[in-house]
Z-matrix of the N, CA and C atoms (Angstrom, degrees):
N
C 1 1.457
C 2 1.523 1 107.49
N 3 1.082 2 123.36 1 106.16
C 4 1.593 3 120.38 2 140.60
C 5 1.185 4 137.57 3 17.24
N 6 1.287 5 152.47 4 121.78
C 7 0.982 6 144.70 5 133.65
C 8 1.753 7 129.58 6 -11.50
N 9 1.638 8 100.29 7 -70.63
C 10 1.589 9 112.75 8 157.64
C 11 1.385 10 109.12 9 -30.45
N 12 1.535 11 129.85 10 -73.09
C 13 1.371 12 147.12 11 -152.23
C 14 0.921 13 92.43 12 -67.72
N 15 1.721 14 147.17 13 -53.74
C 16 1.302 15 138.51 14 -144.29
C 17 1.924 16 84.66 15 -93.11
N 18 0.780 17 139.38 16 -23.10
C 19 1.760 18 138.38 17 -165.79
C 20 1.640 19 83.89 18 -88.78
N 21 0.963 20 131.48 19 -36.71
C 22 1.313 21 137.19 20 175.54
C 23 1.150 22 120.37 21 -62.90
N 24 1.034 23 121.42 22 -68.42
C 25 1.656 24 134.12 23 172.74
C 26 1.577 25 115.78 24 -61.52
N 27 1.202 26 121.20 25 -6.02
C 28 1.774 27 121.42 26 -163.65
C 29 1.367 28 113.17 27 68.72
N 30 1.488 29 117.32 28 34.06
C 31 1.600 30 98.73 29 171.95
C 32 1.405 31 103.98 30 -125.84
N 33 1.446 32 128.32 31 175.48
C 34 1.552 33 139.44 32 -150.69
C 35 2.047 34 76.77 33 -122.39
N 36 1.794 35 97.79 34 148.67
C 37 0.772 36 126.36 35 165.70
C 38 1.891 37 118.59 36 -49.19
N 39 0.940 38 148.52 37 134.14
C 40 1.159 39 137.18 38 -128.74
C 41 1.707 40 86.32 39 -109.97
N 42 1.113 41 146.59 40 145.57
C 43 1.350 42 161.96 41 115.54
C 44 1.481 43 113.57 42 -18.75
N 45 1.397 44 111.28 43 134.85
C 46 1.938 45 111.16 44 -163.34
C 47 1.774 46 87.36 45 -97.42
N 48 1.016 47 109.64 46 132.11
C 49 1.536 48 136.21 47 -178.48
C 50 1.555 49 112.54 48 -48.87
N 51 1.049 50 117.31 49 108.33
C 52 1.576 51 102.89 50 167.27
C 53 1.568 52 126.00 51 -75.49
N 54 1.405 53 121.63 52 158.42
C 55 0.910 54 119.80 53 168.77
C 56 1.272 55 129.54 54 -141.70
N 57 1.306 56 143.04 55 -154.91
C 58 1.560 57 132.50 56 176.37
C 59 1.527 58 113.19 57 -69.56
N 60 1.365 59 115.59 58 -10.54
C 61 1.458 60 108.08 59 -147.03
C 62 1.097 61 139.78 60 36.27
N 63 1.578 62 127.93 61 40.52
C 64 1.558 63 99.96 62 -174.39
C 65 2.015 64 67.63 63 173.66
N 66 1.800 65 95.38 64 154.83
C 67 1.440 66 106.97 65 -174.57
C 68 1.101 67 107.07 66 -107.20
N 69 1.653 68 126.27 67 106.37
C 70 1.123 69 119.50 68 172.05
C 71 1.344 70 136.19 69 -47.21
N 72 1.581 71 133.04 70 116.98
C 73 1.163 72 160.47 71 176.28
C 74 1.529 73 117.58 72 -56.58
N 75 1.134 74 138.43 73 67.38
C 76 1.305 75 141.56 74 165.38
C 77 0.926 76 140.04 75 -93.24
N 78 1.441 77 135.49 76 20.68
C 79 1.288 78 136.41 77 153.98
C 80 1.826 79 95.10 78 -146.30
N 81 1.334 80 122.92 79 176.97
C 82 0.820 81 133.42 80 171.23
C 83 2.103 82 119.57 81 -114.52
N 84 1.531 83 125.12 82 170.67
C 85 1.131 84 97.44 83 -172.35
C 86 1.193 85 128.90 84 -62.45
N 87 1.516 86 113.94 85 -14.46
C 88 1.300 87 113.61 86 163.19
C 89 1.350 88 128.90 87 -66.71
N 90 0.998 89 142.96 88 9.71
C 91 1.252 90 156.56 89 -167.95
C 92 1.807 91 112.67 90 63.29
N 93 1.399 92 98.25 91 40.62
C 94 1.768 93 90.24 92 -169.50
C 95 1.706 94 95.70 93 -116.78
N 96 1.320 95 112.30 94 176.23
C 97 1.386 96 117.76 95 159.07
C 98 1.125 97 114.41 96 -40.19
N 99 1.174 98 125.64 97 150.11
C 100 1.817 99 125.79 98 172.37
C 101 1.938 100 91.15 99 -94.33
N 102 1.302 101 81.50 100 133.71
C 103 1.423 102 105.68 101 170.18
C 104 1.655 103 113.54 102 -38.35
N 105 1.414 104 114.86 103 -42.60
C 106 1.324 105 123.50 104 -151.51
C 107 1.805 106 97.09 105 -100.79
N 108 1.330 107 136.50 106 -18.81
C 109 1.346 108 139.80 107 -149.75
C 110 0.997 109 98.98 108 -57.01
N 111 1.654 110 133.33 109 -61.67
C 112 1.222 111 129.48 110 -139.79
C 113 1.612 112 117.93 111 -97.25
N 114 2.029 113 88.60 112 3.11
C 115 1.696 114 109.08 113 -177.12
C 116 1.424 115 118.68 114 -106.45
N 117 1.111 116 102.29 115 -80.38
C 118 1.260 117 120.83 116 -171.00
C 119 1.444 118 110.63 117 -86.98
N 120 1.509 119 122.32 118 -19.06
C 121 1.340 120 130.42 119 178.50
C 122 1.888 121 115.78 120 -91.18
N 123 1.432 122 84.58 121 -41.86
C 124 1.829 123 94.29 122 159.18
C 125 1.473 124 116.39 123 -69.35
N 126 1.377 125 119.82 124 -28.36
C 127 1.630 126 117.09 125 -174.01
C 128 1.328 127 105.15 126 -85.97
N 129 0.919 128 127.11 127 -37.18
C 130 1.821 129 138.73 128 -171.12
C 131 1.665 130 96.78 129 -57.72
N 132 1.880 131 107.10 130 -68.37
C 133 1.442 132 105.75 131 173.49
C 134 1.165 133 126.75 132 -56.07
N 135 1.376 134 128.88 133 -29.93
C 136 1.437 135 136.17 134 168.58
C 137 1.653 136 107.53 135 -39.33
N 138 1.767 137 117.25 136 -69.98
C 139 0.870 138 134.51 137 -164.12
C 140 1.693 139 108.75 138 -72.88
N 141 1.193 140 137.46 139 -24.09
C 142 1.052 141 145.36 140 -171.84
C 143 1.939 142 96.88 141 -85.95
N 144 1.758 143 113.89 142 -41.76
C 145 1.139 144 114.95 143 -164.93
C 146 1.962 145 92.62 144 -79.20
N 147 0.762 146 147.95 145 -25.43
C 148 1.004 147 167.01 146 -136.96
C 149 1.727 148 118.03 147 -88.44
N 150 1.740 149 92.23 148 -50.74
C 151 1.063 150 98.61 149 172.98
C 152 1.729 151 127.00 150 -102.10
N 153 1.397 152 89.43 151 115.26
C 154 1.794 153 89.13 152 -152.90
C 155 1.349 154 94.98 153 -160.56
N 156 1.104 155 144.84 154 158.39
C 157 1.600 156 156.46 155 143.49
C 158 1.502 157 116.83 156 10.53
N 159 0.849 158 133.31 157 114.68
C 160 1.768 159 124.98 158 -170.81
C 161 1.301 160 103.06 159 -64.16
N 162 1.389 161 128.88 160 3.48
C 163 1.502 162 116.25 161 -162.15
C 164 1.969 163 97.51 162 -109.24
N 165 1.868 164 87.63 163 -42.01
C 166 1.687 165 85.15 164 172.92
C 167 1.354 166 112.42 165 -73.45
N 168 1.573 167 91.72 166 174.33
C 169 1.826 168 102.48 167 154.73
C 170 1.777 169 103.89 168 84.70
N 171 1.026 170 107.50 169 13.79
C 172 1.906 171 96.29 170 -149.32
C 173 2.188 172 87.02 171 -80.76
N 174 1.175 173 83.90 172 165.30
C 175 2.035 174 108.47 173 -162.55
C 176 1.758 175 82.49 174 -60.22
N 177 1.311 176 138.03 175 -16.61
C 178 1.863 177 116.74 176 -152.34
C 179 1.595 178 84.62 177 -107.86
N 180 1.516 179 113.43 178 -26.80
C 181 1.441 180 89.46 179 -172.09
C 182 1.461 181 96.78 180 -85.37
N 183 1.462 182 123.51 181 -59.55
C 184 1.768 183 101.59 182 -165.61
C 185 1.742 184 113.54 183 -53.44
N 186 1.688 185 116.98 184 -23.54
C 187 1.281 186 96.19 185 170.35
C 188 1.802 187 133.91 186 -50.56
N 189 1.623 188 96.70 187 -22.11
C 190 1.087 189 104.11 188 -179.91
C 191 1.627 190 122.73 189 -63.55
N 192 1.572 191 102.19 190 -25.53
C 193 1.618 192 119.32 191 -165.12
C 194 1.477 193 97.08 192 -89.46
N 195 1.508 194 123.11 193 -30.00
C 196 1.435 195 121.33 194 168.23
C 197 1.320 196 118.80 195 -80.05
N 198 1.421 197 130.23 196 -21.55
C 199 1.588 198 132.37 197 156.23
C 200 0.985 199 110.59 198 -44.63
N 201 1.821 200 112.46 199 -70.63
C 202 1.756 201 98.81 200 -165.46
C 203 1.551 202 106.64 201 -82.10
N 204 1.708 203 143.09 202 18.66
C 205 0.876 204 133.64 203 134.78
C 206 1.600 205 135.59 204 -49.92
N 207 1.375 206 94.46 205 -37.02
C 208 1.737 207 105.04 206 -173.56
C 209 1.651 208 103.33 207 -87.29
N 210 1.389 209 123.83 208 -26.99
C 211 1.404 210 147.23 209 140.59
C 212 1.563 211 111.98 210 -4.22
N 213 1.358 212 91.68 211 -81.90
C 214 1.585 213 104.70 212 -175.76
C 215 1.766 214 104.36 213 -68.88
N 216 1.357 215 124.04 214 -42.23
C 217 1.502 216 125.26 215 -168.00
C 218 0.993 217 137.60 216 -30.78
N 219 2.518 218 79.52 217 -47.75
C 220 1.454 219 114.73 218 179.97
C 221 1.416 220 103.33 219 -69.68
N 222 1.070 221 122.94 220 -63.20
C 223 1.658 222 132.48 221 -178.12
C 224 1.038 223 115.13 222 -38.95
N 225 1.600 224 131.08 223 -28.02
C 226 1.521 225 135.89 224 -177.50
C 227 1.489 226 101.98 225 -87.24
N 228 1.526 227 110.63 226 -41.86
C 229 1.397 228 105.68 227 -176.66
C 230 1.516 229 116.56 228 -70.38
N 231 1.368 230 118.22 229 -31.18
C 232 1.348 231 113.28 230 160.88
C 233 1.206 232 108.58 231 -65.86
N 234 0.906 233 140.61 232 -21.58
C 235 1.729 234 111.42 233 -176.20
C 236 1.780 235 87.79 234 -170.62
N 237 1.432 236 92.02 235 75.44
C 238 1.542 237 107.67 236 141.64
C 239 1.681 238 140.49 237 -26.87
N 240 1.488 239 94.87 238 -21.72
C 241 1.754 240 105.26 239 -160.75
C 242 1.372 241 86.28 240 -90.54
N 243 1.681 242 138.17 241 -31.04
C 244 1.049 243 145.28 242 159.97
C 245 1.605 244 137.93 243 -46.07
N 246 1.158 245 104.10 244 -10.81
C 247 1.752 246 120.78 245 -179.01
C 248 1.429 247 111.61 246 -25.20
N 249 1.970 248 90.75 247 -79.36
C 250 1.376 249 102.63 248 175.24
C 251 1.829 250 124.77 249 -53.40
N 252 1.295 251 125.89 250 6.47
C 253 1.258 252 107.18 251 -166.56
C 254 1.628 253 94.57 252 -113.50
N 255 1.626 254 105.27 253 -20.27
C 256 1.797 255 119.45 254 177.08
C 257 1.269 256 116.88 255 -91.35
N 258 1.505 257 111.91 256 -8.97
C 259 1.431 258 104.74 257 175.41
C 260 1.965 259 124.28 258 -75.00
N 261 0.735 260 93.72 259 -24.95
C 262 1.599 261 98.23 260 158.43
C 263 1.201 262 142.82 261 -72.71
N 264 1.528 263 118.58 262 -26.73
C 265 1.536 264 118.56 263 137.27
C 266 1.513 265 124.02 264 -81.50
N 267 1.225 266 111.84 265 -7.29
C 268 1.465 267 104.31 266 170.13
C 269 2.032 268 112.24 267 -76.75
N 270 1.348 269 102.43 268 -41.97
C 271 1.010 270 119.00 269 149.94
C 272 1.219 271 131.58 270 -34.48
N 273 1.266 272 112.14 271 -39.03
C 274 1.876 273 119.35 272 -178.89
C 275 1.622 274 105.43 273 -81.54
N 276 1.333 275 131.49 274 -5.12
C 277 1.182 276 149.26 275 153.12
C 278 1.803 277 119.62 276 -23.68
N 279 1.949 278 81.39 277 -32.83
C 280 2.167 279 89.59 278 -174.38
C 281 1.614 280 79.51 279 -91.56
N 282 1.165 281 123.46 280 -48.23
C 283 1.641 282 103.47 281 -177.67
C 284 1.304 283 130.40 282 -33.52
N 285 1.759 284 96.93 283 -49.51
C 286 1.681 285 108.74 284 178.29
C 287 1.244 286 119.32 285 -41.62
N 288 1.647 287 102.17 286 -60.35
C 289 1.531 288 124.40 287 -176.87
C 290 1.831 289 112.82 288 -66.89
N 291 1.221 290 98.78 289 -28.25
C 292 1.831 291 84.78 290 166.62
C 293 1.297 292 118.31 291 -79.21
N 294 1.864 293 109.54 292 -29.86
C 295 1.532 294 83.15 293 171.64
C 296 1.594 295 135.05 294 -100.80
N 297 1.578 296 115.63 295 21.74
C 298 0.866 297 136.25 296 175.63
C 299 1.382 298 108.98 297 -76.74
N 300 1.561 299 116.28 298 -47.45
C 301 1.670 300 144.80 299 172.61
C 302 1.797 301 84.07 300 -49.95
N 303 1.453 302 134.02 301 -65.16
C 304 0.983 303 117.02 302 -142.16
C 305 2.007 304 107.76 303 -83.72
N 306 1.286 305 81.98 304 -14.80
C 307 1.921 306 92.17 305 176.61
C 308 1.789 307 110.64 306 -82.26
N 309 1.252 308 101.10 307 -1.84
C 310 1.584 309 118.36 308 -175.07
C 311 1.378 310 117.77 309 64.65
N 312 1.383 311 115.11 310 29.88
C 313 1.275 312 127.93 311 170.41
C 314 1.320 313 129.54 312 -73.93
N 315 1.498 314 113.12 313 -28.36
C 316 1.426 315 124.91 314 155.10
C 317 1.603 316 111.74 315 -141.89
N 318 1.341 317 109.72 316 -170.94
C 319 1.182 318 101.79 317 -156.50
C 320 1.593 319 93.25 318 -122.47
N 321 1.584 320 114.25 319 -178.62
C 322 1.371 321 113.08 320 164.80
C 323 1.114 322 146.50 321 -43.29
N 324 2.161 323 98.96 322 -37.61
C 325 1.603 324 86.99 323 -178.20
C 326 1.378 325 106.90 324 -83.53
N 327 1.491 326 145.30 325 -39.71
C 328 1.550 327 135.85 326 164.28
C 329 1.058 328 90.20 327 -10.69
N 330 1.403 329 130.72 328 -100.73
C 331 1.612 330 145.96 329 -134.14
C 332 1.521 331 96.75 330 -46.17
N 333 1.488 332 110.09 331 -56.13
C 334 1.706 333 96.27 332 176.52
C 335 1.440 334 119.88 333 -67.15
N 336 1.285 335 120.53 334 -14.87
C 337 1.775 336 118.55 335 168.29
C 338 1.508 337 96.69 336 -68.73
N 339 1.331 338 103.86 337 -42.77
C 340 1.975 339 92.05 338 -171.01
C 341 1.698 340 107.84 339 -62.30
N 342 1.215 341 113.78 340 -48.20
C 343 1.502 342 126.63 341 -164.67
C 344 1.662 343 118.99 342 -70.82
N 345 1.919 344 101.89 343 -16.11
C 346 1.134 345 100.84 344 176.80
C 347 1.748 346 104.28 345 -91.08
N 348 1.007 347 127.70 346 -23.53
C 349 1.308 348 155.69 347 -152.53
C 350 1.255 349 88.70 348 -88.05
N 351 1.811 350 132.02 349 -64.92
C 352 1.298 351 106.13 350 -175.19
C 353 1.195 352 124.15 351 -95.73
N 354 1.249 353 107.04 352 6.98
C 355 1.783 354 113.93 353 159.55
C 356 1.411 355 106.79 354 -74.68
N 357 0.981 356 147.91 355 -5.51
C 358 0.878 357 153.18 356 168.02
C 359 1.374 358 127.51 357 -63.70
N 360 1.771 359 107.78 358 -42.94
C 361 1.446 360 126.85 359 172.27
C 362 1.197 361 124.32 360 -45.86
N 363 1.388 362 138.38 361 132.65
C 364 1.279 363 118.91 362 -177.98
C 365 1.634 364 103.91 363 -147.49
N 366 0.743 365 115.78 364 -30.88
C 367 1.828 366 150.71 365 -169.87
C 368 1.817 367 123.33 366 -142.88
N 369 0.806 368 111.71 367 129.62
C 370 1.658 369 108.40 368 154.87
C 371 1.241 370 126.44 369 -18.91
N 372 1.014 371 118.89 370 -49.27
C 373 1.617 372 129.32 371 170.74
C 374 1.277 373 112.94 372 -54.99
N 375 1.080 374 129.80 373 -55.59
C 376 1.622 375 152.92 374 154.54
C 377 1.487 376 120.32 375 -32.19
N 378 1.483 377 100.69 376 -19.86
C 379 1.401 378 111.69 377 -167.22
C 380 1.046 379 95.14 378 -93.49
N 381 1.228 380 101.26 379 -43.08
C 382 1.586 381 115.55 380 -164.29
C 383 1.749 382 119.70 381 -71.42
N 384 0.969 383 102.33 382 -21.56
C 385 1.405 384 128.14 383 169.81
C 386 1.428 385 135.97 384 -71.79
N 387 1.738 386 92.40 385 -52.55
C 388 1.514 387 121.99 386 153.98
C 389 1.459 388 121.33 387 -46.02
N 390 1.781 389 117.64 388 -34.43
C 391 1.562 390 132.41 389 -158.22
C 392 1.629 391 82.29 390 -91.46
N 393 1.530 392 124.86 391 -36.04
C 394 1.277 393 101.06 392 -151.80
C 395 1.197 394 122.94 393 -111.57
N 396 1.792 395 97.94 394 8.19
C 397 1.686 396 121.40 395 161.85
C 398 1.725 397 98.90 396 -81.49
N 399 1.018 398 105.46 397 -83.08
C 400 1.690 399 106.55 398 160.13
C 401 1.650 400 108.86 399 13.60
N 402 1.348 401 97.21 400 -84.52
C 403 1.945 402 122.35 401 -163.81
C 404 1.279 403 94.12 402 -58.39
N 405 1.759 404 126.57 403 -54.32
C 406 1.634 405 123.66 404 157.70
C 407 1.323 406 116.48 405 -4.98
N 408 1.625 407 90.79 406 -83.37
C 409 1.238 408 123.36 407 -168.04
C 410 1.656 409 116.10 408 -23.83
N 411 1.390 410 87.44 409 -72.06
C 412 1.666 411 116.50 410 176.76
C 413 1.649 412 106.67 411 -51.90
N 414 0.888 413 116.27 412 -30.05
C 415 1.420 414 120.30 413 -163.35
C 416 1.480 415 96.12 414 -75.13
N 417 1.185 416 134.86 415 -85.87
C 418 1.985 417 138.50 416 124.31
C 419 1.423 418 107.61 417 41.30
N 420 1.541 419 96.92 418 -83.00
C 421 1.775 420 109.47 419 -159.76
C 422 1.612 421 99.13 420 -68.06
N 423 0.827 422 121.15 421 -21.75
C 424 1.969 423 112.80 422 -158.09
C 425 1.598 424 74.65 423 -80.49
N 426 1.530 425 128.10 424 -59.60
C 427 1.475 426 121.34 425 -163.55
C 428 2.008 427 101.37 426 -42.98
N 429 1.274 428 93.08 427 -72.32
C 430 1.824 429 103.86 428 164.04
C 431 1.078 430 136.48 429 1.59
N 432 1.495 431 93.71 430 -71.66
C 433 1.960 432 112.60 431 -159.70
C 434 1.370 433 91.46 432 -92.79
N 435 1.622 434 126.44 433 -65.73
C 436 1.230 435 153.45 434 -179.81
C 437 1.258 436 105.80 435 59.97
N 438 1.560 437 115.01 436 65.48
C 439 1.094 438 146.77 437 160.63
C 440 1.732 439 109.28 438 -116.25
């Protein structure tokens, strides 16, 4: 939309989206965990997610996005043979987070921690990996926000 259109319509020029800056690193070329994920790669995003609006971002809502992460983990780990049939609501996870972004409940860069995180998924293993950058994560931000 325009400039014109938005002066038109009553709305304010839109604000450029933040995001994590930087592509989260989760495996290494060997196909293993990266040494650094659950440290220095969880603390970096912590601190980057962190700094944002005192109103977004707060510890009850992303706990919520790490609940139904550990949610699905459990459910995969019970019954693994199930992956493919949970990966699509685990997936709906970027939905959550966009429309949380759009209620101004969090902000851009979360949504890209969430979106890189479940692009990430590919397998169980992945999930599992995903839960325990996540749990990192969280561990990080409460020091962070400390709210």
């Amino acid at each position: 939309m325009s400039y014109q259109n938005q002066k038109r319509h009553g709305g304010k020029p839109k604000q450029e989206r933040r995001s994590l800056g930087t592509t989260i690193r989760f495996t290494n070329e060997e196909g293993k965990i990266d040494a650094d994920l659950f440290d220095k790669t969880a603390s970096n995003a912590a601190k980057t997610v962190a700094r944002c609006r005192r109103e977004q971002n707060k510890s009850t809502q992303l706990r919520r996005f790490y609940d139904e992460l550990v949610m699905w983990e459990e459910k995969v780990r019970q019954n693994p043979e199930k992956f493919d049939e949970y990966l699509p609501f685990i997936r709906m996870l970027k939905a959550k987070a966009a429309y949380a972004e759009g209620r101004k409940l969090v902000d851009g860069a979360f949504v890209d921690l969430i979106e890189q995180t479940i692009n990430f998924v590919k397998n169980a293993a992945d999930l599992r990996t995903a839960k325990l950058f996540f749990e990192a994560f969280m561990g990080f931000y409460k020091l962070e926000k400390g709210d």
